[in-house]
N, C-alpha and C positions, 0 to 999 in steps of 0.2 A: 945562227939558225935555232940551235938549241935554247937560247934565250927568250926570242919571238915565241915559238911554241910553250911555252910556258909562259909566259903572260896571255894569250891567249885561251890558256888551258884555264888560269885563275878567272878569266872574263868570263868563262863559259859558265865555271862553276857558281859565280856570283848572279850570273843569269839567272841560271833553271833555277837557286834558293829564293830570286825572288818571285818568280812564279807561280814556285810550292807556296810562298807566305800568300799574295794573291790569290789565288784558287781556294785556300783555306777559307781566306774572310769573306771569297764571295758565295763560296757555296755553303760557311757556316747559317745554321736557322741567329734569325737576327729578332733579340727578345728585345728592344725595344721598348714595344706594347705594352710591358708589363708581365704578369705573371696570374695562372688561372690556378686554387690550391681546393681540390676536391675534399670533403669529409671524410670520415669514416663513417658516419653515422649522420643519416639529418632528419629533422621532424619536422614534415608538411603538414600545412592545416587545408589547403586546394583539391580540388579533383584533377587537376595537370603535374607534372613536375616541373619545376621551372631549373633554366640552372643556376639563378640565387636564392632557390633554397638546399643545392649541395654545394655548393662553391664558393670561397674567398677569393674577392679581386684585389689583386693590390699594382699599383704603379700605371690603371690604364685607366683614359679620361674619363671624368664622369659621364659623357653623354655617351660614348661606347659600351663604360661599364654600364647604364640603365636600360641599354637596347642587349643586351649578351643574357642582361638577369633575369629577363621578360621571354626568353628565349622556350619553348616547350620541346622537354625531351621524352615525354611519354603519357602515359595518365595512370593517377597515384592508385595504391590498392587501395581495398574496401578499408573506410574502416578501421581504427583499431587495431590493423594488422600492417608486415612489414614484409619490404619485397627486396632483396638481393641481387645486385649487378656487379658482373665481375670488371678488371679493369678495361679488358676491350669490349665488352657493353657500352662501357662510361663512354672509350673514346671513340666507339660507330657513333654511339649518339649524340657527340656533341658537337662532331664533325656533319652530320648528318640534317641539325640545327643548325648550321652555316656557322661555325665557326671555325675560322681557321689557323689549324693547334700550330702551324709551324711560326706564328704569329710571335705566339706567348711562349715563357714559358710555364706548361701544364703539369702538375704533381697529379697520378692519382694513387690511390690505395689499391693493395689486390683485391679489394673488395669494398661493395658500399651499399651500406644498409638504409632503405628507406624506409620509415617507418609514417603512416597516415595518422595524425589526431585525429580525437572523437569525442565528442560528447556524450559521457554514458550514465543513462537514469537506473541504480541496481534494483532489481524486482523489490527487494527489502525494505529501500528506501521507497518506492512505488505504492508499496503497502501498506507503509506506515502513515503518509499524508493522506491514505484514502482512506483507511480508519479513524485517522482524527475529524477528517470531513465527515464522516458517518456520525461519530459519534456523537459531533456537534448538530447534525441535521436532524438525528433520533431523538437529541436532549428536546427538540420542540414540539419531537409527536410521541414517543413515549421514554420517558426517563428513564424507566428499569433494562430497557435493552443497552448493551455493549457488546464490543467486535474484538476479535482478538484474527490476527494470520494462523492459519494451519497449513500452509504451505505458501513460494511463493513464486510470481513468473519470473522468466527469464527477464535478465538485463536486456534494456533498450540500448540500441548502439546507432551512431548517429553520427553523421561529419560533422566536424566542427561549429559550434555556434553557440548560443544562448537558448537554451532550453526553456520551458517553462508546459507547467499541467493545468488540466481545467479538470475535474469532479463533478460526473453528473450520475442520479438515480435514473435506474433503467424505468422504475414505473414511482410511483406515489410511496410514500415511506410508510414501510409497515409495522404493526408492534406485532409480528410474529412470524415466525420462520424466515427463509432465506433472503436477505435483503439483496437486492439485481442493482448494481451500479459500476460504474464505467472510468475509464480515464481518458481525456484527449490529450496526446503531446505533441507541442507547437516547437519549430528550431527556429528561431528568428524570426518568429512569428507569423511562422506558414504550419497549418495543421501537417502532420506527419504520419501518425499511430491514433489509432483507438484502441486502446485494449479493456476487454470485459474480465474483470477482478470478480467477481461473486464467485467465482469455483474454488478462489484462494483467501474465502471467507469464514470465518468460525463467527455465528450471532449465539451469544449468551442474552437472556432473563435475570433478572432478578428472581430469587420465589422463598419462599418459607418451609424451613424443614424442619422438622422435633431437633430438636437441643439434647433429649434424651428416649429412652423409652417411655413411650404415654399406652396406659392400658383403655382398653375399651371403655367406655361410658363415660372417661374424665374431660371434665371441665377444662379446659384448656387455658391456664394463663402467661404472663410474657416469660416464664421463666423455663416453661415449657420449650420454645422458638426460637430458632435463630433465623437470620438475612443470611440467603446462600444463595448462588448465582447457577444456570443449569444451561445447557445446549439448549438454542433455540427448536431445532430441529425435534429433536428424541423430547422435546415439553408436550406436556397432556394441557390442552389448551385451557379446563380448568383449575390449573394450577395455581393457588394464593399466590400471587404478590405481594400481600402487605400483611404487616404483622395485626395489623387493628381490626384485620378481616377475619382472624382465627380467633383471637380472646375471645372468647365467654362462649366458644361453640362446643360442643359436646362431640366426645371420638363413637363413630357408629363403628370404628374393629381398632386392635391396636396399632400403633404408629411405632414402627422401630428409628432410633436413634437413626442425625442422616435421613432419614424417608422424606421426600417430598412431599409436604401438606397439599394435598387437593380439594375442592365443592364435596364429592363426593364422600369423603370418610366422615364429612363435619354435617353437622346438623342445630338450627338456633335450638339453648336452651328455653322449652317452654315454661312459661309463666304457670300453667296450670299440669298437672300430668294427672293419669288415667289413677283412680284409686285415690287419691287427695281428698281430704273433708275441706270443703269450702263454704263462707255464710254463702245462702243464697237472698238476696234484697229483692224484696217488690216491690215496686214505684209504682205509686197511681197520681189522682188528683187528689192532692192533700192529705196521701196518709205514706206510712212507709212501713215493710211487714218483712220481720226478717227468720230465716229460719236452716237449721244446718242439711247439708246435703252431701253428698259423695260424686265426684268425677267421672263416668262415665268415658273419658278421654281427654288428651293434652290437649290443649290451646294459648293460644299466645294473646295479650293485651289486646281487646278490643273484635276478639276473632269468636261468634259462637260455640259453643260447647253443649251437650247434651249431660244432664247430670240427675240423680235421682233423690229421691226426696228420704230423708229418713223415715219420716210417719207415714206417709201415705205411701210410700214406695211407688210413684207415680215419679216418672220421666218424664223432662221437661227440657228446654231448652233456654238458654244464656248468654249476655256478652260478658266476657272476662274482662272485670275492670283489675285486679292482681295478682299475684300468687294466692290469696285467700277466697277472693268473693267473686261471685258473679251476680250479674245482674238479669232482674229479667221487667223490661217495661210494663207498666199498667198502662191505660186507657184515660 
């Protein structure tokens, strides 16, 4: 009897261990599938998330893995920026996407950082191609203007894509004060942004300014003058430009070293001035009667003058043909 009962006692125990092993295999999760291995970090270029762009598939068939990767777990941040899910985030949402985790098996991280690409145009660089636009657009309507940034916009930030600008004037191109123009930005060639640049504009002149100090009444030559460039804006609109415009004009007050040549200080040196002994020539029909005379007042080539006569002290009138003579027609 004691021997029965112990063979039996062995059968039993041989039973229930195989049961334990049974119940283990059937209610182990069965990876098969394959295996789902989350990031720690992933860079979307989409507005969805999908879950192949956080997750490595390895060992499950391709046509499973192409429907799992297509899968949307949420929609991506703006932008340039990056959005944090902890690990039971990951697994609501992947579970929630219809996947089912006892499938695989799924690795995740305590955390997973999504970060969105973008397409960003920096104001800096913004500025610069719009000033080269300008200055190439001004070189056709006036050469002495140029543009420099005084300030600049913000950076455009933009989902993912191909960028590209277009440069347009807000009105007709001007040779003075504040030039109005624009920029269009296209992302794959869908207009996006316009933005108005003229507020982050600095327009320079070309102009002429004394070289040194020039005293009053001086004759102005190139040595006098330099090329110096001035804010469009703060320019007195007759400001010289050109050096060839000042030579040989006369300073009506002094001009300090640095100063801005302007119309107004300069005056043409006359041919004739007030006080001058000049011949005076009469022309008639076939004779010619010449005689000296005094100035009465300046005049330039070809411009009448009023001048007096030495002998008869009798005031007459003339056209200035030099510095010396004037002329006065016969009949």
């Amino acid at each position: 009897m004691t021997g029965t009962r112990r063979i039996q006692t062995i059968s039993g125990t041989r039973k229930a261990a195989f049961v334990v092993v049974a119940m283990s295999i059937l209610c182990a999760p069965v990876f098969a599938a394959g295996s789902i291995t989350v990031k720690n970090r992933a860079d979307i270029k989409g507005s969805n998330i999908l879950v192949g762009d956080i997750a490595v598939m390895t060992g499950v068939a391709e046509s499973e893995k192409d429907r799992i990767s297509k899968l949307v777990l949420g929609l991506s941040p703006p932008p340039n920026t990056d959005y944090v899910m902890t690990l039971m985030q990951v697994k609501g949402r992947l579970h929630k996407a219809g996947i089912d985790l006892d499938k695989y098996k799924v690795k995740i991280p305590s955390k997973v950082t999504i970060h969105r690409m973008a397409s960003i145009i920096t104001g800096k660089d913004l500025m610069k191609s719009g000033i080269s636009f300008l200055n190439e657009k001004m070189s056709e309507v006036n050469p002495d203007m140029s543009f420099e940034a005084k300030s600049y916009p913000r950076d455009i930030v933009l989902p993912y894509g191909k960028t590209a600008t277009e440069f347009l004037l807000d009105v007709t191109a001007r040779d003075y004060g504040l030039q109005g123009f624009m920029c269009k930005v296209y992302l794959d060639g869908v207009h996006k942004r316009t933005v108005s640049l003229s507020s982050y504009l600095r327009a320079y002149k070309k102009v002429v300014s004394a070289g040194k100090d020039v005293e009053e009444g001086a004759v102005l030559s190139e040595s006098d003058l330099i090329t110096d460039k001035a804010e469009a804006l703060k320019l007195r609109r007759d400001a010289v430009t050109n050096i060839a415009d000042a030579i040989g004009k006369k300073t009506l007050r002094k001009i300090r070293i640095g100063e801005i040549v302007t119309r107004t200080m300069l005056e043409d040196v006359s041919d004739v001035n007030s006080g001058d002994q000049v011949t005076v020539v009469f022309k008639g029909n076939g004779f010619e009667v010449s005689e000296q005379a005094k100035a009465l007042e300046k005049g330039y080539k070809g411009q009448s003058i009023r001048v007096i006569m030495e002998k008869s002290r009798k005031v007459i009138s003339g056209i200035v043909i030099d510095g010396k003579t004037v002329e006065v027609p016969g009949n």
